[in-house]
VOFINU-426477 format. One line per field, with one value per residue (C-alpha): residue number from 1; residue in one letter; z, x, y. Coordinates in Angstrom, 3 decimals. Last residue first. Layout:
num NUM ...;
residuo A ...;
Z Z ...;
X X ...;
Y Y ...;
//
This chain:
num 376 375 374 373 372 371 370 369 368 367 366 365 364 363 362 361 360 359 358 357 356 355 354 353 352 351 350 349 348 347 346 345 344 343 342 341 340 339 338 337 336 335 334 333 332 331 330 329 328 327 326 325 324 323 322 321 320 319 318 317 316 315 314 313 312 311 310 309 308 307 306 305 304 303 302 301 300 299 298 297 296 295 294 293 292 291 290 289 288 287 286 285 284 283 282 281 280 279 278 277 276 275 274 273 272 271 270 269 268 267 266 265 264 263 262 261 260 259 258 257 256 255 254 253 252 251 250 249 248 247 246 245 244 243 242 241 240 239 238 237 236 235 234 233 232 231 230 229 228 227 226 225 224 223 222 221 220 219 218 217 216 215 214 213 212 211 210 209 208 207 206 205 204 203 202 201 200 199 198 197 196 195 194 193 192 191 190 189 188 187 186 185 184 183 182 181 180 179 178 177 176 175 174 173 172 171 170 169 168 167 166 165 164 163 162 161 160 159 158 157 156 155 154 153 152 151 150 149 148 147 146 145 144 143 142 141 140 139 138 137 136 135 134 133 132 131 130 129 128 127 126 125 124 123 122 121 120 119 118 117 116 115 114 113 112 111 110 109 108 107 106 105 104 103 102 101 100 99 98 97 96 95 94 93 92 91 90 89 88 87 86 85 84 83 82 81 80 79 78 77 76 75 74 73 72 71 70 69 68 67 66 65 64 63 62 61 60 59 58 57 56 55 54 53 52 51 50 49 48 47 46 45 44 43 42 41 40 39 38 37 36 35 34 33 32 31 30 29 28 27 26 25 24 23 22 21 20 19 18 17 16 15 14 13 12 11 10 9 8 7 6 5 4 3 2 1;
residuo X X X X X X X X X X X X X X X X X X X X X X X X X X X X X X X X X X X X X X X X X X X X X X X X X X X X X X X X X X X X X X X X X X X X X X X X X X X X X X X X X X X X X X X X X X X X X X X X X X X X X X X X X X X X X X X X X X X X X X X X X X X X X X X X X X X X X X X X X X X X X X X X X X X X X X X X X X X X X X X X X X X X X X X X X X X X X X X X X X X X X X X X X X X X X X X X X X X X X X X X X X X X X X X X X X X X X X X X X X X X X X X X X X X X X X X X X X X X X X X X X X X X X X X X X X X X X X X X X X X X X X X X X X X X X X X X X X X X X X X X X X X X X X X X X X X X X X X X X X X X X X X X X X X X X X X X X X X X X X X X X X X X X X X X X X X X X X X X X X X X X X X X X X X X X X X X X X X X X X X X X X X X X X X X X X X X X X X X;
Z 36.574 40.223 39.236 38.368 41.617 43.079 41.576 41.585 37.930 36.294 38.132 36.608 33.071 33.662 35.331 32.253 30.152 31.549 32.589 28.561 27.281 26.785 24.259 21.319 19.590 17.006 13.160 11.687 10.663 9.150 5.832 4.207 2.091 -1.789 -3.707 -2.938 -5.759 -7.980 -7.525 -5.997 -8.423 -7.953 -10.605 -14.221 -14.713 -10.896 -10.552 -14.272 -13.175 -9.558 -11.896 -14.140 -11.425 -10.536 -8.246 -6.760 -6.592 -4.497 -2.317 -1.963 -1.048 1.301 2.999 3.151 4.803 8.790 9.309 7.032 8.967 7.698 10.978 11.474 11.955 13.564 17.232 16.082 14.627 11.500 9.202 9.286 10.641 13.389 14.254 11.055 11.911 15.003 15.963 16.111 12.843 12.754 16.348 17.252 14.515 15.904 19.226 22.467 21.788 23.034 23.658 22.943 21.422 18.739 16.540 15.966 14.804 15.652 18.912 20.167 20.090 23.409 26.178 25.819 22.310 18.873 16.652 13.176 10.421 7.173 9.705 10.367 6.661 6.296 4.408 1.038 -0.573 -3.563 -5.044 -1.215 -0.850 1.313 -0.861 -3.632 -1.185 -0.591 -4.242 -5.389 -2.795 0.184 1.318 0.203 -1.434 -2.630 -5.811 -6.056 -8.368 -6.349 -7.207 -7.254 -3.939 -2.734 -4.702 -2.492 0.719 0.116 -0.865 2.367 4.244 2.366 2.408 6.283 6.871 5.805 7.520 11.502 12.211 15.928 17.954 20.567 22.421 23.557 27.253 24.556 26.210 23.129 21.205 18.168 14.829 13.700 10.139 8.850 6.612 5.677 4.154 2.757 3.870 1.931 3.486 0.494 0.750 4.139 4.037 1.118 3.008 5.939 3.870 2.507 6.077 7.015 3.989 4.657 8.264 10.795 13.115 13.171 14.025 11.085 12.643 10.333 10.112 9.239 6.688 7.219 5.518 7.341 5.275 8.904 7.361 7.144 10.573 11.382 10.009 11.212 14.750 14.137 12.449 15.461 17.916 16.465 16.593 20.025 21.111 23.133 24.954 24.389 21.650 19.445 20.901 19.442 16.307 15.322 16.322 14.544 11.470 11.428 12.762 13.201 14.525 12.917 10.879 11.077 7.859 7.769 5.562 3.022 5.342 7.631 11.265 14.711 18.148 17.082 16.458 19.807 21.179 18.204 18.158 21.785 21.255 18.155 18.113 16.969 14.820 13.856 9.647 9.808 6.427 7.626 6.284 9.208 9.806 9.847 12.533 15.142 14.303 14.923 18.369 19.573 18.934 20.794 24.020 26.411 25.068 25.471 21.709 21.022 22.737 23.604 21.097 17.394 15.704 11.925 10.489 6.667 4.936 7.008 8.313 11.390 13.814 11.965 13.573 17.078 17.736 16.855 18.922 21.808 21.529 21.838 25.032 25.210 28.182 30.767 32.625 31.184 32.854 36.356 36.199 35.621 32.242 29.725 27.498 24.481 23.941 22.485 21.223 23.959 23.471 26.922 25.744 26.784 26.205 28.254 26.164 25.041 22.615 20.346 16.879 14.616 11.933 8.479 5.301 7.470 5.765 5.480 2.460 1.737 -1.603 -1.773 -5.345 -3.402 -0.672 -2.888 -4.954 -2.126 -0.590 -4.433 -4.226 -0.898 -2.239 -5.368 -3.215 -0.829 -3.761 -5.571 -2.342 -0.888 -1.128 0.000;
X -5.537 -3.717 -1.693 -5.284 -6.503 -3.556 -3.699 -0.069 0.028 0.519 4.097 4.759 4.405 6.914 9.596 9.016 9.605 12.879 14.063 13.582 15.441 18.586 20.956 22.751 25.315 24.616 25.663 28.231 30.577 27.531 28.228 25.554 26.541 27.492 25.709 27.233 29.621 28.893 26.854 23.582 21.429 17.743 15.002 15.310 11.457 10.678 13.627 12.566 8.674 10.156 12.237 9.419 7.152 9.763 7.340 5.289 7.845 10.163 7.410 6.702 10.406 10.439 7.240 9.115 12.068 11.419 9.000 11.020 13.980 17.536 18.689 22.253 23.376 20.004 20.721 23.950 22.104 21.709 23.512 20.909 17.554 16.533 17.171 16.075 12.089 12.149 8.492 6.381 4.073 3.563 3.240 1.355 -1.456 -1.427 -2.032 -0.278 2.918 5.245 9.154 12.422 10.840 12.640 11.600 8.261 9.198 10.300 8.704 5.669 2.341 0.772 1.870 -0.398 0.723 0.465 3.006 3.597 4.490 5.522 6.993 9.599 10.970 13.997 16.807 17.742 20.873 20.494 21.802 22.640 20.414 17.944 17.670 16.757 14.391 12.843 12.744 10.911 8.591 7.623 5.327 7.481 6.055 9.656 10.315 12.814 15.166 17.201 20.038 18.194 17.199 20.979 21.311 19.017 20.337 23.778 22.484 20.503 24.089 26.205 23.240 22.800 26.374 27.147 24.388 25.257 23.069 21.851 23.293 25.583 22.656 20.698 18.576 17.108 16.685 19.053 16.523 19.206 17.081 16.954 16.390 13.369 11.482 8.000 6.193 3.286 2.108 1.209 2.699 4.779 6.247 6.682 8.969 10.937 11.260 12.593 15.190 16.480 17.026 19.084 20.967 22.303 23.183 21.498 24.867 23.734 19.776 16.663 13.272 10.484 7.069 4.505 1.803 -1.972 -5.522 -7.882 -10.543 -11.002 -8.691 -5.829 -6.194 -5.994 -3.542 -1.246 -2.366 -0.411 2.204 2.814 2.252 4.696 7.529 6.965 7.818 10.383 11.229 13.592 12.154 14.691 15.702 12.257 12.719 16.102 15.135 11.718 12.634 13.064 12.114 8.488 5.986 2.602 0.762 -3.001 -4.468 -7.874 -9.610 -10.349 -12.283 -12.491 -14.059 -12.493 -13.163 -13.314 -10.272 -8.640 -7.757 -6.538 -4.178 -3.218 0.225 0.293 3.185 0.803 0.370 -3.210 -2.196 -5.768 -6.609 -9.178 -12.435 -14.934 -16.153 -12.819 -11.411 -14.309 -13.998 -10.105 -11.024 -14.304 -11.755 -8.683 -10.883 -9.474 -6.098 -3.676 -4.114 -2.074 0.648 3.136 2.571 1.794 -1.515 -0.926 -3.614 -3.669 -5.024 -3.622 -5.689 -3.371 -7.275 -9.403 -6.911 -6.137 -10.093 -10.182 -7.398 -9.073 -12.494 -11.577 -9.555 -5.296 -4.465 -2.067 -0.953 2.977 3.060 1.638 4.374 7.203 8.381 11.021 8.827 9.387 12.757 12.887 15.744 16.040 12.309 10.257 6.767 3.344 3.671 2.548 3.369 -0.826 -3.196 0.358 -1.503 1.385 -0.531 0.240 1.402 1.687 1.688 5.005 5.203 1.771 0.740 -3.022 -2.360 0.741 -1.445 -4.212 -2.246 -0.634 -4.590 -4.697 -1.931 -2.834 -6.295 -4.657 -2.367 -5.021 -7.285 -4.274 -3.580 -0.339 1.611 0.000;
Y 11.673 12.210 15.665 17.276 16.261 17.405 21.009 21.966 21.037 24.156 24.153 20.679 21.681 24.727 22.805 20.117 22.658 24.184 20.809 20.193 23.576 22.905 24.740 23.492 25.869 27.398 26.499 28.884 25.687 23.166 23.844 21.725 18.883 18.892 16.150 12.781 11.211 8.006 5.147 4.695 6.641 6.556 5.113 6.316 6.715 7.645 10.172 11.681 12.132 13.995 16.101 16.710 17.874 20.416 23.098 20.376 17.835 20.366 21.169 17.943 17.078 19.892 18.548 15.135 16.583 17.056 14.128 12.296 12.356 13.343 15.201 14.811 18.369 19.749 19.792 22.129 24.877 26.852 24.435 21.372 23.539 25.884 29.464 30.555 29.344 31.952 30.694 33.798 33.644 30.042 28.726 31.950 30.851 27.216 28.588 28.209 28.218 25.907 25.971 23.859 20.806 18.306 15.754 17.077 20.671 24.663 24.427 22.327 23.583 22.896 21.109 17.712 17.680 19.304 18.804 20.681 18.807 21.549 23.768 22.151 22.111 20.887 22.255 19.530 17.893 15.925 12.747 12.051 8.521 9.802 12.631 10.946 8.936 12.169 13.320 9.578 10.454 7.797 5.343 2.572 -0.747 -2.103 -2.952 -5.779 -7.215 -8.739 -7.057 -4.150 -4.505 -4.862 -1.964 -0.025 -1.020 0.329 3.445 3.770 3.345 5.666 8.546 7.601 7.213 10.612 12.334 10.471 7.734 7.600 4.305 5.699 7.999 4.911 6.214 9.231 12.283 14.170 12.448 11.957 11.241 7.276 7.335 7.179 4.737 4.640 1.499 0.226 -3.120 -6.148 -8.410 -9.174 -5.656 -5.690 -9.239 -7.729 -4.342 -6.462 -8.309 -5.501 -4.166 -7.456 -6.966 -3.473 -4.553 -2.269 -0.599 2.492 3.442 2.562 4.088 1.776 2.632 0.479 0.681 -0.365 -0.148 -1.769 -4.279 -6.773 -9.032 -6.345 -5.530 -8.883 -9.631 -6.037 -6.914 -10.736 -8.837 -6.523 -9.459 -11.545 -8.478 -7.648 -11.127 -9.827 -6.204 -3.745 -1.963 -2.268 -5.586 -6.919 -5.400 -6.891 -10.337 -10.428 -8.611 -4.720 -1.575 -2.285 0.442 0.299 2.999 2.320 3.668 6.107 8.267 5.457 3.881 0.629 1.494 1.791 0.788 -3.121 -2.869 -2.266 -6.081 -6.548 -3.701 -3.603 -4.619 -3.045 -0.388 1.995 5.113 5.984 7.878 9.772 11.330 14.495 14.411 16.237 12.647 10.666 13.574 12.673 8.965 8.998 10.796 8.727 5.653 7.210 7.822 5.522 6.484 3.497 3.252 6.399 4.574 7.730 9.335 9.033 10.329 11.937 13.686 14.718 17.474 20.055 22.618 23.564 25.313 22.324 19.645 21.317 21.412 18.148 16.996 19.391 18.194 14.659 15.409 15.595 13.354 13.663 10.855 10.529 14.707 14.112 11.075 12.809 12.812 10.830 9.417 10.699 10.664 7.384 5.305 2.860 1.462 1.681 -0.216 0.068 4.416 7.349 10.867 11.272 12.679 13.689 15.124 15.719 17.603 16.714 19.162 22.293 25.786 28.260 30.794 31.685 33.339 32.447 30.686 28.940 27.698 26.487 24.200 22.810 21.716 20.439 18.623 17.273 16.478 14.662 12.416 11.511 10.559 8.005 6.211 6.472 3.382 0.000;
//
C-alpha cells in the first residue's frame, strides 16, 4: 500500500491552494500527540522521559479536533506515547474521519486486536505500525520480546477486517544493509506500505551511541538499495521519489519544520516534531512567532544529522510540486547509488545546542499543583 491516488490529489490540491493564496510556510500533516505514556520503553525514544503528572495527561476529543481544523492540514498523523492506550482514541479517529481528515493511527500493536473493534475501515484512515526490522532486530529495538509476532499478528488482522496499514520503520547504526532488505521484502509481500526514517538523536534518549550520523545515512541507504536491485525488487514505500533521492545524497535539502507541526499535551511544540524547545499556544502563534532561522541542518547544532522524514518530506513535496518533471525523471530512471554525494551543508556557523527540557518540564509541573489534576 503506497499512498492512495485521492489523498495524493487532495494534498496537491490543498498545495495548490497555498501557493495561489501566496503563503510561504503551511503544514502538510498535523502531529496530533493525545498522550506521552507508552506500553513499551524502546532505547531510542525521547518521548517518554516525564514525571508522572506529565505521562498521565491526556489531550480530550475536543481538543485533537479542535487542534486539527485550527493547522488545516489534509492529513492527520496520531503518534505518542501509545495512542491506543487512550481511552478515548476511537471517539477521536472517528471525530477527525467525519470532518475528512486522512488519519495515519500510529501503533506499536500490542493492543491492536484487542482495539479494532473501536475503529471502522475507510479510506480516511491507515493504522501505521511500529516495526524496525525482522523479529530479532525489532524486538531488541524496543527492548522487549515477542513484540515483533504481535505486530504482524495486529497487522492480520487488521488487514482481514478491510484496514488499511503501513509500518514505520526508525533505522539506528549498526542495521546490516541486507538485514534491512530483507525487511522491506517481508513488508512488501505483506502487503504493507512502508515509511522509513532514520533514527534522529533524542538528546533524552537512554541509547545515544546508535543515531546515524548524515554521511552514513546517504552511504548506508544506498547500500540497501542496490541490494534490492540485485534482487530485483520494488519495494512498497510510502515515500517520494525526491525524498528517497535525498535519502540517498543525489540531492541535498533544508527541512521544513513547519511543514508537520506537533500538537501535544503542552501545546504547540517548537520549531518541529523531533525536537521541542518551547510551546505556543495557538497554531497561529506557532507560525508567525516561531524563530524558523534558528533551526535547521547548518543553522544549529541539534540539527546536523537530521535526515527524517518528518522534517524533509514537505520539502520534497514542495520540491515535486514546483519540478514535477524532476520527480517524473527520478521515478522513470530510478535513484542513483553510484557516484559522488551532492554537496553537504556547511555546518561551521551552526549554534550551539541549548537545553530547554528541565525548563519545560519545570513549567508543566508548576501548572500542575492542583492534586486532583496531578492524580488523573
Amino acid at each position: 500500500m503506497g499512498v492512495p491516488l485521492r489523498q495524493q490529489l487532495r494534498v496537491g490540491a490543498y498545495i495548490a491552494r497555498q501557493k495561489l493564496m501566496g503563503r510561504k510556510r503551511y503544514p502538510l500533516v498535523l502531529m496530533l500527540e493525545p498522550l506521552f505514556r507508552c506500553n513499551l520503553a524502546c532505547a531510542g525514544c525521547g518521548k517518554i522521559d516525564y514525571p508522572a503528572p506529565i505521562l498521565n495527561r491526556r489531550l480530550s476529543p475536543e481538543e485533537c479536533w479542535r487542534a486539527a481544523e485550527e493547522c488545516g492540514a489534509p492529513m492527520v498523523a496520531i503518534p505518542g506515547g501509545e495512542p491506543l492506550i487512550h481511552k478515548e482514541i476511537g471517539e477521536i479517529v472517528r471525530g477527525l474521519v467525519a470532518r475528512k481528515f486522512y488519519v495515519s493511527l500510529c501503533t506499536n500493536a500490542l493492543l491492536m486486536e484487542k482495539k479494532l473493534d473501536l475503529f471502522e475501515p475507510s479510506p480516511y484512515l491507515f493504522f501505521s505500525v511500529h516495526l524496525d526490522g525482522l523479529r530479532e532486530h525489532h524486538d531488541k529495538s524496543v527492548c522487549q520480546g515477542g513484540v515483533f509476532e504481535k505486530a504482524v499478528k495486529g497487522i492480520k488482522a487488521a488487514q482481514a477486517r478491510g484496514f488499511m496499514v503501513n509500518v514505520n520503520a526508525t533505522i539506528f547504526d549498526g542495521y546490516p544493509a541486507d538485514e534491512l532488505a530483507d525487511f522491506l521484502d517481508f513488508a512488501t509481500d505483506l502487503g504493507v506500505g512502508i515509511s522509513l526514517s532514520p533514527g534522529f538523536a533524542y538528546e533524552r534518549a537512554p541509547d545515544q551511541e546508535h543515531f546515524l550520523n548524515r554521511r552514513k545515512t546517504k552511504e548506508f541507504f544506498r547500500q540497501v538499495w542496490r541490494i534490492g536491485a540485485g534482487r530485483g525488487r520494488k519495494w512498497n514505500l510510502s515515500h517520494s521519489p525526491v525524498f528517497l533521492d535525498f535519502l540517498l545524497g543525489n540531492q541535498e535539502m533544508h527541512c521544513t519544520p513547519w511543514g508537520m507541526p506537533t500538537r501535544n499535551v503542552f501545546g504547540w511544540q517548537r520549531p518541529c516534531y523531533l525536537l521541542g524547545e518551547g510551546y505556543a499556544a495557538s497554531f497561529a502563534e506557532l507560525m508567525e512567532e516561531t524563530e524558523w532561522d534558528k533551526y535547521g541542518t547548518g543553522a544549529y547544532e541539534k540539527c546536523a544529522d537530521c535526515m527524517a522524514h518528518c522534517g524533509y518530506e514537505p520539502t520534497a513535496a514542495n520540491i515535486a510540486f514546483a519540478n514535477p518533471l524532476k520527480m517524473f525523471r527520478l521515478i522513470w530512471k530510478g535513484l542513483r547509488t553510484e557516484g559522488d554525494f551532492a554537496p553537504e551543508i556547511d555546518l561551521s556557523q551552526a549554534r550551539p545546542p541549548e537545553e530547554h527540557h528541565e525548563r519545560i518540564v519545570g513549567e508543566e509541573m508548576a501548572k500542575l499543583k492542583d492534586p486532583r489534576i496531578a492524580a488523573e
